[in-house]
C-alpha positions as CSV (number, residue, x, y, z in Angstrom):
1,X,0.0,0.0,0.0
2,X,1.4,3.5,-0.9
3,X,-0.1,6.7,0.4
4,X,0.0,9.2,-1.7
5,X,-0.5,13.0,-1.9
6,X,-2.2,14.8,-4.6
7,X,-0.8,18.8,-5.1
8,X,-2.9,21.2,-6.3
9,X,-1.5,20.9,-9.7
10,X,-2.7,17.1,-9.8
11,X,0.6,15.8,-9.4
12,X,1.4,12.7,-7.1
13,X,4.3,10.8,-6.1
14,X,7.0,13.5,-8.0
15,X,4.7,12.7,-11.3
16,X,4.1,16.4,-12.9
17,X,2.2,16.7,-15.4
18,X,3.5,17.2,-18.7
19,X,6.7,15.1,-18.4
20,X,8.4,11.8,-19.6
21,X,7.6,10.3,-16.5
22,X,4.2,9.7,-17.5
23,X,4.7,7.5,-20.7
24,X,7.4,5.2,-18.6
25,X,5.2,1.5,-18.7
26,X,8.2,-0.5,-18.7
27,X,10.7,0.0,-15.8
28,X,9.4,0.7,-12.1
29,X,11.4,3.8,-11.6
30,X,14.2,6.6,-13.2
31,X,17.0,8.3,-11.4
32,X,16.9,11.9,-11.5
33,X,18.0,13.6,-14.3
34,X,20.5,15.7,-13.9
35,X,19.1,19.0,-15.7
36,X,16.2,18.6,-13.2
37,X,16.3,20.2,-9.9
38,X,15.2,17.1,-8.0
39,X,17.7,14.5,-6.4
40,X,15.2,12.1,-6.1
41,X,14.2,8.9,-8.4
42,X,11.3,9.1,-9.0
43,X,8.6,6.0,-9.1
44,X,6.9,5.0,-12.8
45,X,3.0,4.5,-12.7
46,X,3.8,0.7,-13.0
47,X,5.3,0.5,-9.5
48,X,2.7,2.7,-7.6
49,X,-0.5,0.7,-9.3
50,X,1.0,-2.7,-8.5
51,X,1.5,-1.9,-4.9
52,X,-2.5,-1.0,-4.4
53,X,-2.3,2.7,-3.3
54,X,-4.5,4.9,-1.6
55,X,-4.7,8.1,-2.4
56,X,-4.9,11.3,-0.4
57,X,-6.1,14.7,-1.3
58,X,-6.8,17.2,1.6
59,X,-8.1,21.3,1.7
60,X,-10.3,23.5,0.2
61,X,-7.2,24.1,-2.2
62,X,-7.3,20.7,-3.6
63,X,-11.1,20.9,-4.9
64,X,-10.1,21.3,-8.4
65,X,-7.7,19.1,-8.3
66,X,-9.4,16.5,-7.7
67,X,-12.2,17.6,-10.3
68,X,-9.4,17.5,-13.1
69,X,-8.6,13.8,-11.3
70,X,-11.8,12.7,-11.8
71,X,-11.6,14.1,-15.7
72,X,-8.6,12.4,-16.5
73,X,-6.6,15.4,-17.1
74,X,-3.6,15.2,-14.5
75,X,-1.5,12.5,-13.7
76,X,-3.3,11.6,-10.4
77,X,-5.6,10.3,-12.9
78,X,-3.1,7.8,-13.8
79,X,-3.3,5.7,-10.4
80,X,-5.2,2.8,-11.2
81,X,-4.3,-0.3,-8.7
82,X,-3.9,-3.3,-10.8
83,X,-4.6,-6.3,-7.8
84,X,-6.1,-3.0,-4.9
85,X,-8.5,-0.7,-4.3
86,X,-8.1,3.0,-4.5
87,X,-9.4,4.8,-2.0
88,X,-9.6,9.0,-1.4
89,X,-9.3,10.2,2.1
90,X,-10.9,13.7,1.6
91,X,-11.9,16.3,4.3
92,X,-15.2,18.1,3.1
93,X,-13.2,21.0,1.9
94,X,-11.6,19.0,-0.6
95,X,-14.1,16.9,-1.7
96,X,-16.3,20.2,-2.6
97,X,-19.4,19.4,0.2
């Protein structure tokens, strides 16, 4: 189980959105690159969905976020547990009540 954050922007697990990180479906995870600013590796989409995540998105802030999730637009969307469940812990903030 993984439990992951969701940032305003719809990115989760240092997966932003517009970059080659998102078409990786053969390898489990990348060092950094070294033109990036991070110094971390980063997980590949097939790693996080085997492991059965949950997912969590929090705030008023992350509303539309999770909107754009729900649309497919950002790569939260992505997350799809292949063997799991995924599962949204949201305050009513978040979750728009």
């Amino acid at each position: 189980m993984i439990l992951l954050g969701l940032g305003e922007n719809g990115h989760t697990a240092s997966l932003f959105p517009a970059t080659p990180a998102l078409t990786v479906i053969d390898r489990w995870r990348r060092e950094a690159l070294p033109t990036t600013s991070r110094s971390i590796a980063s997980p590949h989409l097939p790693a996080i969905n085997a492991a059965g995540p949950s997912v969590h998105g929090h705030r008023a802030a992350k509303h539309e976020a999770l909107r754009a999730t729900a649309r497919g637009e950002v790569p939260a969307s992505r997350i799809r547990p292949i063997g799991g469940t995924l599962a949204w812990f949201l305050d009513a903030a978040a979750a728009g009540a």
